[in-house]
N, C-alpha and C positions, 0 to 999 in steps of 0.2 A: 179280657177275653181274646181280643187280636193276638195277643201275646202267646197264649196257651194252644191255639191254632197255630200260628209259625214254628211254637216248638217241634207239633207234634208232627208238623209236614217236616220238619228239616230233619227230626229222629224217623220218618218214615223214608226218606232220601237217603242217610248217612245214621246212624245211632251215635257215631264220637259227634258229630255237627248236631245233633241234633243234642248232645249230655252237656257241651260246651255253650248253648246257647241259653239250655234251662239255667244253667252257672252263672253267665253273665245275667241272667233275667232274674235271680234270686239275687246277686248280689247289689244292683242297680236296686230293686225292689228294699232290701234294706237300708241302703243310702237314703233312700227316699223317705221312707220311717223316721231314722238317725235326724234329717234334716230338718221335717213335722216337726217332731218333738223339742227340737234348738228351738225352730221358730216360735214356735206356744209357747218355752220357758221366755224369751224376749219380747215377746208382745204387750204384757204390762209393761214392762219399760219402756219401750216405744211409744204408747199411749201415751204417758205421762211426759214424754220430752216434744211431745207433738203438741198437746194440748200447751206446753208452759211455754212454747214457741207461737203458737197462735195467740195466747195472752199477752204475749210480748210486742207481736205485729200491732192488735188490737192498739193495747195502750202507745205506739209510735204514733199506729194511725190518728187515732184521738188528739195528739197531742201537737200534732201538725198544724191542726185547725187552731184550735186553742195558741199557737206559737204566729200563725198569720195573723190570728186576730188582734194580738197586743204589738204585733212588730216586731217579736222577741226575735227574728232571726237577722232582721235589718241591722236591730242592735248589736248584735252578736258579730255578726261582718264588718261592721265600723270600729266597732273596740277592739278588732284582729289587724284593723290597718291602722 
């Protein structure tokens, strides 16, 4: 609505500033569309690389405990040196 008010003062100021500005506000206004619609087509896939990223943290985290508890990293350091 802001938008539709600056046009119509800057066409009641100048009519070219004012036909130039509805131009850029229609053409900014479909970019903005154009970019929506990218973003929804990628947003399942994003999901699914976010979720199999978090399953992946998960199981590190898990497995950290599980590697202090037997020593397996102690092990691991000493059969490196």
């Amino acid at each position: 609505m802001p938008k539709l008010f600056c046009v119509l003062w800057l066409a009641f100021l100048n009519p070219w500033l004012g036909l130039a500005a509805l131009v850029v506000v229609l053409i900014i206004w479909q970019l903005g569309r154009a970019s929506l619609g990218s973003t929804l087509a990628h947003s399942d896939v994003r999901r699914e690389q976010s979720e199999a990223l978090t399953r992946a943290v998960l199981d590190y985290v898990e497995g950290i405990g599980i590697a202090k508890t037997f020593n397996l990293l102690g092990e691991r350091l000493r059969a490196a040196h």
